[in-house]
NULUMLUM-442250 format. One record per residue (C-alpha): residue number from 1; residue in three letters; chain; x, y, z. Coordinates in Angstrom, 1 decimal. Layout:
N
@num=NUM&residuo=ALA&cadena=A&x=X&y=Y&z=Z
...
END
This chain:
232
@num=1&residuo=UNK&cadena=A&x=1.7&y=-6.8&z=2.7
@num=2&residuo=UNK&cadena=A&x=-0.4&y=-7.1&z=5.5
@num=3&residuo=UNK&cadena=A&x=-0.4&y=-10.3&z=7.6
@num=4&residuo=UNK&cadena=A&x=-2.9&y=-11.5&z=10.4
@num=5&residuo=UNK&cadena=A&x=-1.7&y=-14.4&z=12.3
@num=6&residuo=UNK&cadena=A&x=-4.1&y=-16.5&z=14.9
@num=7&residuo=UNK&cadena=A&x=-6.0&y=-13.0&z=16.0
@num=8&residuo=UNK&cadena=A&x=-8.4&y=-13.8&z=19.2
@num=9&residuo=UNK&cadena=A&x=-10.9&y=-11.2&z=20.1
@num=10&residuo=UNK&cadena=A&x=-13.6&y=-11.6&z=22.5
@num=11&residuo=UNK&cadena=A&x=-17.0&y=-9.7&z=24.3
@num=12&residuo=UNK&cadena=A&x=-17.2&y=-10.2&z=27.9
@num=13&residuo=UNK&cadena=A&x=-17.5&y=-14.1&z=27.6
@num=14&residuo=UNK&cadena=A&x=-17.9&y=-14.5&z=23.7
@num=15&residuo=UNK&cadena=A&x=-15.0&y=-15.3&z=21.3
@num=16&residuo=UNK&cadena=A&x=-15.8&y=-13.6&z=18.7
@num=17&residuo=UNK&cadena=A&x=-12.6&y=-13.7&z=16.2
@num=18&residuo=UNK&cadena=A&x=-11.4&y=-16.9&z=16.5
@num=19&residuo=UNK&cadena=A&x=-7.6&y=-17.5&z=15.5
@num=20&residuo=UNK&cadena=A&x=-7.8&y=-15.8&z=12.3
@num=21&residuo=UNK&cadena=A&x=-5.3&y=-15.7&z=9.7
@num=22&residuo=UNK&cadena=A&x=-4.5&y=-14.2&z=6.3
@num=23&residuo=UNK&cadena=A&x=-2.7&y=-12.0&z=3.7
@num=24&residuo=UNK&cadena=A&x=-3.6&y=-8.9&z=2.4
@num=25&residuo=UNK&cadena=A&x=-1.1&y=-7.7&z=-0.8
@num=26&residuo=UNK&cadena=A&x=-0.2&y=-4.2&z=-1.8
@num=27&residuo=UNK&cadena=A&x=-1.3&y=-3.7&z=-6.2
@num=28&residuo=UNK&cadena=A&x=-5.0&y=-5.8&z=-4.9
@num=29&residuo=UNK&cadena=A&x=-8.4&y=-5.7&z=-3.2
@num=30&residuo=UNK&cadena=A&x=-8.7&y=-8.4&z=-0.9
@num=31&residuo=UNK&cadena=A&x=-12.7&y=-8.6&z=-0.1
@num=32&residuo=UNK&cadena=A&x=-14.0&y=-10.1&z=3.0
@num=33&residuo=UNK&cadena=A&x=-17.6&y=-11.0&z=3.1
@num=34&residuo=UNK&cadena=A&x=-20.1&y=-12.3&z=5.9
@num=35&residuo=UNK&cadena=A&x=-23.8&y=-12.0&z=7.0
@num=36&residuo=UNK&cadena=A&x=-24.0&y=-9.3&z=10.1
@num=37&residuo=UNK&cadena=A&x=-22.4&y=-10.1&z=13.3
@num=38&residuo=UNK&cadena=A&x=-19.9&y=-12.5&z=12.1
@num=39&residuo=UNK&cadena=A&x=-17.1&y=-10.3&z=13.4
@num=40&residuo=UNK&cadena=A&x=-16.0&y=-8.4&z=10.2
@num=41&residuo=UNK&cadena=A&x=-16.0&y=-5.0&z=11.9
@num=42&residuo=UNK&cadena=A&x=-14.2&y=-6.2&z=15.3
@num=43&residuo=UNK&cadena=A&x=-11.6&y=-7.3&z=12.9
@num=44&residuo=UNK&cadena=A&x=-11.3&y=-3.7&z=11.1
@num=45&residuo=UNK&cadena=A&x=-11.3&y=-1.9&z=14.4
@num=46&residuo=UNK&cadena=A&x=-8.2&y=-4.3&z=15.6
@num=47&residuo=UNK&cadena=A&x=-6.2&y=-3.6&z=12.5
@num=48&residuo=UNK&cadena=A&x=-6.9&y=0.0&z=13.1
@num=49&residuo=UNK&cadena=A&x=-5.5&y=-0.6&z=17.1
@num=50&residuo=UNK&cadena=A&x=-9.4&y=0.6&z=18.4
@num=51&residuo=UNK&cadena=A&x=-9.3&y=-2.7&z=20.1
@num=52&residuo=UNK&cadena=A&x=-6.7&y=-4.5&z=21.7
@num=53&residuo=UNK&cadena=A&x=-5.8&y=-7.5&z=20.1
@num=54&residuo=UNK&cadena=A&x=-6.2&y=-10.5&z=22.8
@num=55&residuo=UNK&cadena=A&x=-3.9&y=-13.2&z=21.4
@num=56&residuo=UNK&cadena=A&x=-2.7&y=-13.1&z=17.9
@num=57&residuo=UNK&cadena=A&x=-0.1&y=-10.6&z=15.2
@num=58&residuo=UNK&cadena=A&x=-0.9&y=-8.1&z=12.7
@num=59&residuo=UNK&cadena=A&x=1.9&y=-7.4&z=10.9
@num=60&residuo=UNK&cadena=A&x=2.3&y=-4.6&z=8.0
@num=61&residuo=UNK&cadena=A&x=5.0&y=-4.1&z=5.5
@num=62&residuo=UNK&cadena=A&x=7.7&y=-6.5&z=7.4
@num=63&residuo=UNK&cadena=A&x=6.6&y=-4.5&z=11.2
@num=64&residuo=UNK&cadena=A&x=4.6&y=-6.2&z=13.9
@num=65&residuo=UNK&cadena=A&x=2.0&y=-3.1&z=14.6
@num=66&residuo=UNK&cadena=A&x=0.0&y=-5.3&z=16.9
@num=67&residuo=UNK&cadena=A&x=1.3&y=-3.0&z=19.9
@num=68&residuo=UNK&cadena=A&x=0.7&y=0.5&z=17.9
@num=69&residuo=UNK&cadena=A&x=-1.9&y=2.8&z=19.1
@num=70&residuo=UNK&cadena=A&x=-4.0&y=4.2&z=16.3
@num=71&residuo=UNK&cadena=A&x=-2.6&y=7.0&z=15.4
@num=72&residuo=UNK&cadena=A&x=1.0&y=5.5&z=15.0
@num=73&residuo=UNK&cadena=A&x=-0.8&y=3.0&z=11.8
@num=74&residuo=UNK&cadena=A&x=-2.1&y=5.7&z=10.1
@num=75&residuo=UNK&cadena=A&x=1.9&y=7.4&z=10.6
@num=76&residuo=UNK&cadena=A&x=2.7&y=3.7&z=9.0
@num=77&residuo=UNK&cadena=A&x=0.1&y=4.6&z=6.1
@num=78&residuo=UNK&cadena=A&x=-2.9&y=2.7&z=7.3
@num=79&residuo=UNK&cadena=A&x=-6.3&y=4.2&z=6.4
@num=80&residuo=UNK&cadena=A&x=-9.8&y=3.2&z=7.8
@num=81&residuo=UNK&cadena=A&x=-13.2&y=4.1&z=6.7
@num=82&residuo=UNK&cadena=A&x=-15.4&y=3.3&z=9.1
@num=83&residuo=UNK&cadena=A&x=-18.9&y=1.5&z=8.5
@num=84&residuo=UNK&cadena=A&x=-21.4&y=4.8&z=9.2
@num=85&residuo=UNK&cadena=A&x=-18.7&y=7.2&z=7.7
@num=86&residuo=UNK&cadena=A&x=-18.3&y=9.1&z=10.5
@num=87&residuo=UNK&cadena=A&x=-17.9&y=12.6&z=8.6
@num=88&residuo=UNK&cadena=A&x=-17.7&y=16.0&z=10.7
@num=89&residuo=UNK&cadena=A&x=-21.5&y=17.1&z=9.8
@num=90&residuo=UNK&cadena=A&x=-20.3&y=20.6&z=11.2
@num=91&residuo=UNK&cadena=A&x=-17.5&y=20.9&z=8.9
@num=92&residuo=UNK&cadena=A&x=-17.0&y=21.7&z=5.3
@num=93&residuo=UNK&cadena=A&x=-16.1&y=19.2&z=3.0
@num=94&residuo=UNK&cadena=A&x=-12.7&y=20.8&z=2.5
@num=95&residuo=UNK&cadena=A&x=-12.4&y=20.9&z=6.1
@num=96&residuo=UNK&cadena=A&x=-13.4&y=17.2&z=6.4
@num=97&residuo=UNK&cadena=A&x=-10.1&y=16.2&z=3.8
@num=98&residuo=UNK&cadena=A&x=-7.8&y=18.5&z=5.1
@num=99&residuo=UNK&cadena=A&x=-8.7&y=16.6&z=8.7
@num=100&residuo=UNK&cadena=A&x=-7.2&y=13.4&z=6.4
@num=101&residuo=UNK&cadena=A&x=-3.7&y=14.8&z=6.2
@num=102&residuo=UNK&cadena=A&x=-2.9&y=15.3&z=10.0
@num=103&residuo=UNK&cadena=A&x=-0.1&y=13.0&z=9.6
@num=104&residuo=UNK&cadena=A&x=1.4&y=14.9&z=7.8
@num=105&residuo=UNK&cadena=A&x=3.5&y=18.5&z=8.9
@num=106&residuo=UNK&cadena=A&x=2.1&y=21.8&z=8.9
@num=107&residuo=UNK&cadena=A&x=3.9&y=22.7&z=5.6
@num=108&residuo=UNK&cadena=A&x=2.4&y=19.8&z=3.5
@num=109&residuo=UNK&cadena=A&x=-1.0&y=19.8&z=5.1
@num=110&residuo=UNK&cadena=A&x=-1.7&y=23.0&z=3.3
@num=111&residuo=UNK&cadena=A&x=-4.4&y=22.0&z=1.0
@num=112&residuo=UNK&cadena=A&x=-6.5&y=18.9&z=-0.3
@num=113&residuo=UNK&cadena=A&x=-4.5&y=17.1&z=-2.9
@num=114&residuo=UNK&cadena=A&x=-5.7&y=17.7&z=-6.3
@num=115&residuo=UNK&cadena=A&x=-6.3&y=13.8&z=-7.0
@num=116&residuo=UNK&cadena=A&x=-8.8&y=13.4&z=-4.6
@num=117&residuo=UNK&cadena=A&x=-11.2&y=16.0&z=-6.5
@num=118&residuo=UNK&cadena=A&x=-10.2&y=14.4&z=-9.7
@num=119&residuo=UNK&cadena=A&x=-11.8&y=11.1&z=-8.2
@num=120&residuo=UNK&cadena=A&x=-14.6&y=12.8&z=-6.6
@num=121&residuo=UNK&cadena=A&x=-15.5&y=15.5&z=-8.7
@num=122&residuo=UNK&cadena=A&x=-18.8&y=16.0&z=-6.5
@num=123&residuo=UNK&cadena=A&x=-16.6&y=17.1&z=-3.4
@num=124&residuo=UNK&cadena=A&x=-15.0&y=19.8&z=-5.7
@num=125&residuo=UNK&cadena=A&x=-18.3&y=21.1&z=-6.3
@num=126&residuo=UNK&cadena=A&x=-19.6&y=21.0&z=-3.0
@num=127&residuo=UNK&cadena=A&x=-16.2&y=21.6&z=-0.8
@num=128&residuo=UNK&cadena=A&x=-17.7&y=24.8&z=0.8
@num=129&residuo=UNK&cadena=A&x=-20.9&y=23.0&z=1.7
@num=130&residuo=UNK&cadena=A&x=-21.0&y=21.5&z=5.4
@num=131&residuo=UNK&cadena=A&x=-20.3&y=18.3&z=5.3
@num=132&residuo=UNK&cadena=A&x=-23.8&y=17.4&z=7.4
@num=133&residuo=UNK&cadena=A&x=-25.5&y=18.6&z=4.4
@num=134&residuo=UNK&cadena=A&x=-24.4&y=16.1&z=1.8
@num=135&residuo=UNK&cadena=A&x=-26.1&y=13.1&z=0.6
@num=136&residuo=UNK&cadena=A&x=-25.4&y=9.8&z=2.2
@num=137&residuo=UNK&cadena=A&x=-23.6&y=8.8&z=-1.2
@num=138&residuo=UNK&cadena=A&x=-21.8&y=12.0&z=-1.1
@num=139&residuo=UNK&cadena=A&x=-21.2&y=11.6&z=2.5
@num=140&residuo=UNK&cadena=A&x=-19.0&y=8.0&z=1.7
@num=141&residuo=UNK&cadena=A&x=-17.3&y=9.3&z=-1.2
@num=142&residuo=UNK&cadena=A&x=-16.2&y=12.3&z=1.2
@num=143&residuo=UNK&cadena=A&x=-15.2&y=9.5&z=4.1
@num=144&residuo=UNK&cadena=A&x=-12.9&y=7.4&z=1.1
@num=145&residuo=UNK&cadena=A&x=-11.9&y=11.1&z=-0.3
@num=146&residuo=UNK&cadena=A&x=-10.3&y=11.8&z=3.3
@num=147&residuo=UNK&cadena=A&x=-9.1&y=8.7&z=4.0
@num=148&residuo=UNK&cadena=A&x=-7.1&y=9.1&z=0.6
@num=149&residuo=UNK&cadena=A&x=-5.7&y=11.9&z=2.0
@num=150&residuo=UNK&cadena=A&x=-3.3&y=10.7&z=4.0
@num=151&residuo=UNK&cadena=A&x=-1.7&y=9.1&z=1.5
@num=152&residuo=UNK&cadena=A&x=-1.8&y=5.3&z=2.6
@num=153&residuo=UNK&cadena=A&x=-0.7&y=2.0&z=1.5
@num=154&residuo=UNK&cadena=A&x=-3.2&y=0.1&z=2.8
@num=155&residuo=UNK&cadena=A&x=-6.8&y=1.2&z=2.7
@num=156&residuo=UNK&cadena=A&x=-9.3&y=-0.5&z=4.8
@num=157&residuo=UNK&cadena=A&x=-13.0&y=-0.2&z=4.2
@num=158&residuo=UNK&cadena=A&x=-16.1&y=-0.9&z=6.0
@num=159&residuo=UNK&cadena=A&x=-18.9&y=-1.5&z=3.9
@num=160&residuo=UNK&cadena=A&x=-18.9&y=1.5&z=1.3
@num=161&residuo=UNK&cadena=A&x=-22.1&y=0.1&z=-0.2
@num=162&residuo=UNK&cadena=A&x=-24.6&y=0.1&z=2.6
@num=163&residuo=UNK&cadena=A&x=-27.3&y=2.5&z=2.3
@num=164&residuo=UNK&cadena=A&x=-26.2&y=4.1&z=-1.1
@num=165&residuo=UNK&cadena=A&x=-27.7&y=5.2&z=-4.0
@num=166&residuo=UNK&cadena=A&x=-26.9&y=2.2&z=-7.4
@num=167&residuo=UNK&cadena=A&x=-25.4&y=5.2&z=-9.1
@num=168&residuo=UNK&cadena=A&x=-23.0&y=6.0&z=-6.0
@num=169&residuo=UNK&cadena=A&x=-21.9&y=3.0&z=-5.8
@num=170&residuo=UNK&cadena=A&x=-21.1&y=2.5&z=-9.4
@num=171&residuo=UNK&cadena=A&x=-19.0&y=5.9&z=-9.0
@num=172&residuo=UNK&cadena=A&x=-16.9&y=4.2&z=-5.7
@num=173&residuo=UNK&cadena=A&x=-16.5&y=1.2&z=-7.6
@num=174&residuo=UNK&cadena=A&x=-14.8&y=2.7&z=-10.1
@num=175&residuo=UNK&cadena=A&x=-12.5&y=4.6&z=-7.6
@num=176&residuo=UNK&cadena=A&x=-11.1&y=1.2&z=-5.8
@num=177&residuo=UNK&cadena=A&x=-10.9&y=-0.1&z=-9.5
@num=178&residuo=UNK&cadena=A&x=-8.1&y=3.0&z=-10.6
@num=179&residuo=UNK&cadena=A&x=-7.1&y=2.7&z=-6.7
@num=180&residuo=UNK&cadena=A&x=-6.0&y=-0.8&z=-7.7
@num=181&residuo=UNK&cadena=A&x=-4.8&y=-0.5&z=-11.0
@num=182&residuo=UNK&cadena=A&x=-2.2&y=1.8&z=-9.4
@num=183&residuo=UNK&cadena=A&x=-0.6&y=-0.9&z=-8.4
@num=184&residuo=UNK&cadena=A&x=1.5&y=1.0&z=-4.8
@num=185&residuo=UNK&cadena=A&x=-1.5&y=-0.1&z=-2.8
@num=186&residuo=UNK&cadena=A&x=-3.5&y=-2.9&z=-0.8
@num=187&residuo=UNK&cadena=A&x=-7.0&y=-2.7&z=-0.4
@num=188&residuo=UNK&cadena=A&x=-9.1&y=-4.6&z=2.1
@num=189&residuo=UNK&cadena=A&x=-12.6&y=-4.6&z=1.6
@num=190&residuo=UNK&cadena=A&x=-15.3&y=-5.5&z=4.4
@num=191&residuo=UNK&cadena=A&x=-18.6&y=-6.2&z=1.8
@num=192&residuo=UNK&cadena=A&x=-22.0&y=-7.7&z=2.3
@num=193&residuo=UNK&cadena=A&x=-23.3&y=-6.6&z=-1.4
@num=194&residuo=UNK&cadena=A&x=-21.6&y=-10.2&z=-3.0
@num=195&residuo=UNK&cadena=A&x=-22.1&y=-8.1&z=-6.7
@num=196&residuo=UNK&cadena=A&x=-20.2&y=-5.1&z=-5.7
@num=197&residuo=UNK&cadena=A&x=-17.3&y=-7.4&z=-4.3
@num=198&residuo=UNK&cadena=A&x=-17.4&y=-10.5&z=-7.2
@num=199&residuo=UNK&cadena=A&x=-16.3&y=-7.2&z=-9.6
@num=200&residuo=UNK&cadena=A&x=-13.5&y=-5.8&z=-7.4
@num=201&residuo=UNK&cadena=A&x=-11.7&y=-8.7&z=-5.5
@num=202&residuo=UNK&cadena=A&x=-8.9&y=-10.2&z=-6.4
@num=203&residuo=UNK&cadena=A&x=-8.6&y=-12.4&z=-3.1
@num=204&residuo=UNK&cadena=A&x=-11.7&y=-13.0&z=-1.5
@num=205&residuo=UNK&cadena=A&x=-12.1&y=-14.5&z=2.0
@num=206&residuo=UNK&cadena=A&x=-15.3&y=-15.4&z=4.1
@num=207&residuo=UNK&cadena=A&x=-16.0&y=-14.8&z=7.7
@num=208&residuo=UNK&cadena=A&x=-18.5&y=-17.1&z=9.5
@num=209&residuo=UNK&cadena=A&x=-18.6&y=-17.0&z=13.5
@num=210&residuo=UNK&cadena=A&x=-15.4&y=-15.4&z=13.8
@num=211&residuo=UNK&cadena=A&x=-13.3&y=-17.7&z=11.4
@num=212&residuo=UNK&cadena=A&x=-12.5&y=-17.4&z=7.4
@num=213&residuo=UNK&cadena=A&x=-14.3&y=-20.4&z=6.3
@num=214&residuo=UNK&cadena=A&x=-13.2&y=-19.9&z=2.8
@num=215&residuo=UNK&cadena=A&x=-11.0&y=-17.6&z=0.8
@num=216&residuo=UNK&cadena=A&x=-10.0&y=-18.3&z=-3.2
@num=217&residuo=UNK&cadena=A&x=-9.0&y=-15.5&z=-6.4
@num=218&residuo=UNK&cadena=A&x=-11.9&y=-13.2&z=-7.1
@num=219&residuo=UNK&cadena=A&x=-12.6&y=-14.4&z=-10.3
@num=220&residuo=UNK&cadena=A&x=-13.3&y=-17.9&z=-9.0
@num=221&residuo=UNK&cadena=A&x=-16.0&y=-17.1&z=-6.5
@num=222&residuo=UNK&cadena=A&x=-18.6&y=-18.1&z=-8.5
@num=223&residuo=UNK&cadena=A&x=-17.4&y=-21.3&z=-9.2
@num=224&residuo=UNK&cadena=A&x=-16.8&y=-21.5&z=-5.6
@num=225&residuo=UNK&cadena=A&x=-20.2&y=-21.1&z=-4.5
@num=226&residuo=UNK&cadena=A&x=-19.8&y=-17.8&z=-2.6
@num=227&residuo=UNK&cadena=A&x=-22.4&y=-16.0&z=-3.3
@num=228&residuo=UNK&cadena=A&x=-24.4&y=-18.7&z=-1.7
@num=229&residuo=UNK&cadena=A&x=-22.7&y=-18.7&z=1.6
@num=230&residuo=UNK&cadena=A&x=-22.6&y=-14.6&z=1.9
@num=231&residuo=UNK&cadena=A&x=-26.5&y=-14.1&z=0.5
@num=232&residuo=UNK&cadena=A&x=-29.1&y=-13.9&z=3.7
END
């Protein structure tokens, strides 16, 4: 399980996460949802060790991480996608997924796992097209598909959903969905689309001015009046 306890980041003189706290449990998507510039991606890049945590834990599977550099969470099976994706353009798309299992040796880092084409059967299609050249829908299902490379236990993503075609997004939907019904995994999802997150979480949590304000099950965010306090 992951576990945030009182996190504090700030800009120059701005506070911007303010004492956070929560749980995030492997076998569920926990979705977090906010208008822009509540702090939802500062949060994302302190998990990942991008920024230093000012005050505050982040603790994952039992080990404070709070000190690790970035590169030592992914070697503890953390995976980021990043809001933007962030592909290699230059690349090929079986380039871009064999970047996802650096942590791995030399020996095992031989080729792209054959589940991750089973999920994305696009990128199988395409894996010797640059990566630059794909889609913007493509382009995010080849960000999750390399993130899924290394393997994780906790997947963290940044807004899958913005700037995607409806059919796209149905597709990585359905991904998270078998991703979850797995059941070895946690899943923390950063959403604004209140839809595309309602169907998917089984926590949900929402940031306003760099607190959770409210958090509940998934299924009773409705009830709950979420959608109300998430739509702009």
């Amino acid at each position: 399980m992951l576990k945030i306890d009182s996190l504090h980041q700030y800009y120059g003189g701005s506070h911007i996460l303010r004492g956070l706290s929560f749980e995030a449990r492997v076998g569920e998507v926990t979705c977090l949802l906010g208008r822009n510039g509540v702090g939802k991606t500062t949060l994302l890049r302190c998990l990942m060790g991008l920024l230093p945590t000012r005050e505050g834990s982040v603790h994952w599977e039992g080990q404070a991480i709070t000190a690790l550099k970035p590169h030592q969470r992914v070697q503890a099976g953390i995976a980021y996608v990043p809001q933007g994706r962030e592909i290699f353009p230059r690349l090929s798309v079986e380039e871009n997924l064999l970047m996802g299992l650096s942590r791995f040796s030399a020996s095992q880092a031989r080729s792209v796992p054959p589940f991750i084409y089973e999920l994305f059967p696009v990128l199988l299609q395409m894996k010797h097209r640059r990566g630059g050249d794909l889609s913007g829908g493509q382009q995010q299902q080849l960000a999750i598909g390399r993130a899924l490379a290394s393997q994780p236990r906790l997947l963290i993503l940044d807004e899958p959903t913005e700037g995607i075609q409806p059919s796209v997004i149905k597709e990585i939907g359905a991904v998270i969905s078998k991703l979850a019904a797995r059941g070895d995994m946690a899943i923390l999802l950063v959403e604004q689309f209140y839809d595309f997150a309602a169907e998917l979480a089984d926590q949900y949590l929402v940031m306003s001015r760099g607190e959770i304000v409210q958090a509940g099950r998934g299924e009773n965010m409705e009830a709950e009046g979420v959608r109300g306090l998430v739509t702009i």
